[in-house]
C-alpha positions in Angstrom: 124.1 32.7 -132.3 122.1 32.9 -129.1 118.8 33.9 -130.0 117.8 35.3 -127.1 121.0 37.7 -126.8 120.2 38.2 -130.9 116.6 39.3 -130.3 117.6 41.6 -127.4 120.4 43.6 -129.4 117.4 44.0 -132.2 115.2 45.2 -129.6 117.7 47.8 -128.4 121.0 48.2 -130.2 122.8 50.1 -126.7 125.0 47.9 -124.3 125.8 49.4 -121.0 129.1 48.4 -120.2 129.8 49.3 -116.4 133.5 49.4 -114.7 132.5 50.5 -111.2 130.1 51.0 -108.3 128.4 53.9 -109.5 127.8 52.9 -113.5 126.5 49.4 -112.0 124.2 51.7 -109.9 122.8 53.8 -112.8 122.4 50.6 -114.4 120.3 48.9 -112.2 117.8 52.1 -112.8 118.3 52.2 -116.4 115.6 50.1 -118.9 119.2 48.3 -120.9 117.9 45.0 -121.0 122.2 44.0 -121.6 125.1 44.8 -119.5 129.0 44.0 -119.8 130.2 44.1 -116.6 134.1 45.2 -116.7 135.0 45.2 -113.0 134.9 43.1 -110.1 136.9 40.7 -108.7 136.2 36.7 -107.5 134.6 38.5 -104.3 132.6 40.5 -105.7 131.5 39.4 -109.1 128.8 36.8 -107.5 127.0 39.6 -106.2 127.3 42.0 -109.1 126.1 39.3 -111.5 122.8 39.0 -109.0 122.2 42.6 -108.6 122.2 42.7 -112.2 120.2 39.6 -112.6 117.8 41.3 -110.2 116.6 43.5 -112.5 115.7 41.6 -115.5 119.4 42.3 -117.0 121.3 39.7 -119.6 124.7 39.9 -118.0 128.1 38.8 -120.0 130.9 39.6 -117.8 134.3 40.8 -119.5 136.2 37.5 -118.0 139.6 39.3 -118.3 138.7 42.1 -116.2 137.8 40.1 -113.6 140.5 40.5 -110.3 142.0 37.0 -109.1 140.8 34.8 -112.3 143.6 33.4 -114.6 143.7 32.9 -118.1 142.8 29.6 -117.9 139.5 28.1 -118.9 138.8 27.4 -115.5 138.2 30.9 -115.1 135.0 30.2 -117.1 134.0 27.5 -115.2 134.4 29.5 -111.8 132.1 32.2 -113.8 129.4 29.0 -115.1 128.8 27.6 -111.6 129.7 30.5 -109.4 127.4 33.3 -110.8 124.0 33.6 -112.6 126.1 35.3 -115.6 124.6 34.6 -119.2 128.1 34.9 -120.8 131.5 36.0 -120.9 133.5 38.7 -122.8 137.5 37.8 -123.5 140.1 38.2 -125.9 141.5 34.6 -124.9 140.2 31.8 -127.6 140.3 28.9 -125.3 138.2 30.8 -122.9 135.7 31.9 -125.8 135.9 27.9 -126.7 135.2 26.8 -122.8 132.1 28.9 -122.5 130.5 27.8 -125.8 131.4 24.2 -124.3 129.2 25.4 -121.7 126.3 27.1 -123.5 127.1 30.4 -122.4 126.8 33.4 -125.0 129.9 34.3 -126.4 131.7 38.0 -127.1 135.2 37.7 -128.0 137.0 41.2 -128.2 139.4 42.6 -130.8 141.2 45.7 -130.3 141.4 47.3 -134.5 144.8 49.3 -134.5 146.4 48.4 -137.6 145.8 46.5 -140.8 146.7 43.2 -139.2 144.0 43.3 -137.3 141.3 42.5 -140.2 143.2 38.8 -140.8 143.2 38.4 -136.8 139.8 39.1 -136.3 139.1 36.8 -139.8 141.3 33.7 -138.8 140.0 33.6 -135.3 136.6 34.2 -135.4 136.1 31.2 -137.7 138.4 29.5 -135.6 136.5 30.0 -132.2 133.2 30.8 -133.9 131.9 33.1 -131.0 128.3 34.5 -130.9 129.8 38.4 -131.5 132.7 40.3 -132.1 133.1 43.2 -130.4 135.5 45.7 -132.4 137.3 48.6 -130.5 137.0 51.3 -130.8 134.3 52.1 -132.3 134.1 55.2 -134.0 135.8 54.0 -137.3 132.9 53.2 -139.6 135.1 52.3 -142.1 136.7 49.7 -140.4 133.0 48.2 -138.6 132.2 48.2 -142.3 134.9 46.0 -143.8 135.0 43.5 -140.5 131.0 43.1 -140.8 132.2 42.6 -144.8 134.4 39.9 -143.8 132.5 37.8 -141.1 129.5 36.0 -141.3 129.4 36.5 -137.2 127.7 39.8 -135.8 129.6 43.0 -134.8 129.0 45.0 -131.7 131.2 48.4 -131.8 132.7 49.3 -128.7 134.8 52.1 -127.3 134.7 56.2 -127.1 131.1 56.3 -128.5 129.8 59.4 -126.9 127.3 61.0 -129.2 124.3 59.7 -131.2 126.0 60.3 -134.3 128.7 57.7 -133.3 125.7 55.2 -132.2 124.0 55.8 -135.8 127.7 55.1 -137.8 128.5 52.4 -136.4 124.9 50.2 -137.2 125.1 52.2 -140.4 127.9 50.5 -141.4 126.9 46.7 -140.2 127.2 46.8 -136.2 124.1 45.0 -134.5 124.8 47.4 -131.6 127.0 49.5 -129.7 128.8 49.0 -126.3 129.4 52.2 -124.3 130.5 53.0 -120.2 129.1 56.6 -121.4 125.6 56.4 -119.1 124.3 60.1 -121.5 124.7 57.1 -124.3 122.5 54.5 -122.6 119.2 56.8 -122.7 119.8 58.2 -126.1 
């Protein structure tokens, strides 16, 4: 795994994930030293990366989200050359297996909403090998539990974490960190 990106999420264990103008605003006032950026579009995304970048800020930029980028692992090369981004977010493997190509940190995304899920998340994490997992949501302990369990690649929980408690279940049961847009999270 990145070591850098590793010794961050040990430093402080809360992601701020911004999808707008004003959440990339309280971010750029906020100490997060790491942001997922979940908006923006090929205009834009330059000069959100910079902002962020600006600040001191490791910035992984959720490729999928991005407005005007395909699926295609061009995408990620557009994102390597075009913007000062230290990695990508997507559910796509090839796109998870492009930026590795390129040394950028990896988070590949799983959405948890069934028992299928656990043998996804297995068969292609070891496939792509990314630098996280990020499991939504995640406010099921349980199921953070059994995926940290079953991969030997670090979890980040993600999704409709909105009180401490949720931040504190989630690493109890193996997350390295957690992932929120919920800016009351960011300072807890």
């Amino acid at each position: 795994m990145n070591r850098k990106l590793m010794e961050q999420l040990e430093d402080c264990p809360v992601i701020a994930a911004v999808k707008g103008e004003e959440g990339l605003k309280a971010c750029l006032e906020s100490d997060i030293g790491i942001v997922f950026v979940l908006f923006g579009d090929i205009c834009t995304i330059s000069d959100i990366v910079r902002r962020l970048k600006e600040k001191g800020k490791t910035v992984i930029v959720h490729i999928d989200l991005i407005s005007g980028l395909s699926a295609k692992e061009i995408a990620v090369d557009f994102i390597h050359r075009s913007t000062e981004a230290d990695g990508i977010i997507s559910t796509k493997p090839a796109l998870i297996r492009q930026a590795k190509e390129l040394g950028m940190c990896t988070v590949m995304r799983f959405f948890a909403i069934d028992s299928m899920a656990f043998d996804n998340i297995r068969r292609q994490s070891e496939a792509v090998r990314p630098d996280v997992i990020e499991v939504l949501p995640g406010l099921m302990p349980r199921v953070i539990r059994q995926i940290c369990e079953d991969s030997l690649i670090p979890v980040i929980a993600g999704g409709l974490i909105t009180e401490r408690e949720d931040i504190m279940a989630a690493l109890n049961a193996g997350a390295i960190s957690i992932s929120t847009t919920n800016r009351k999270v960011w300072f807890m």
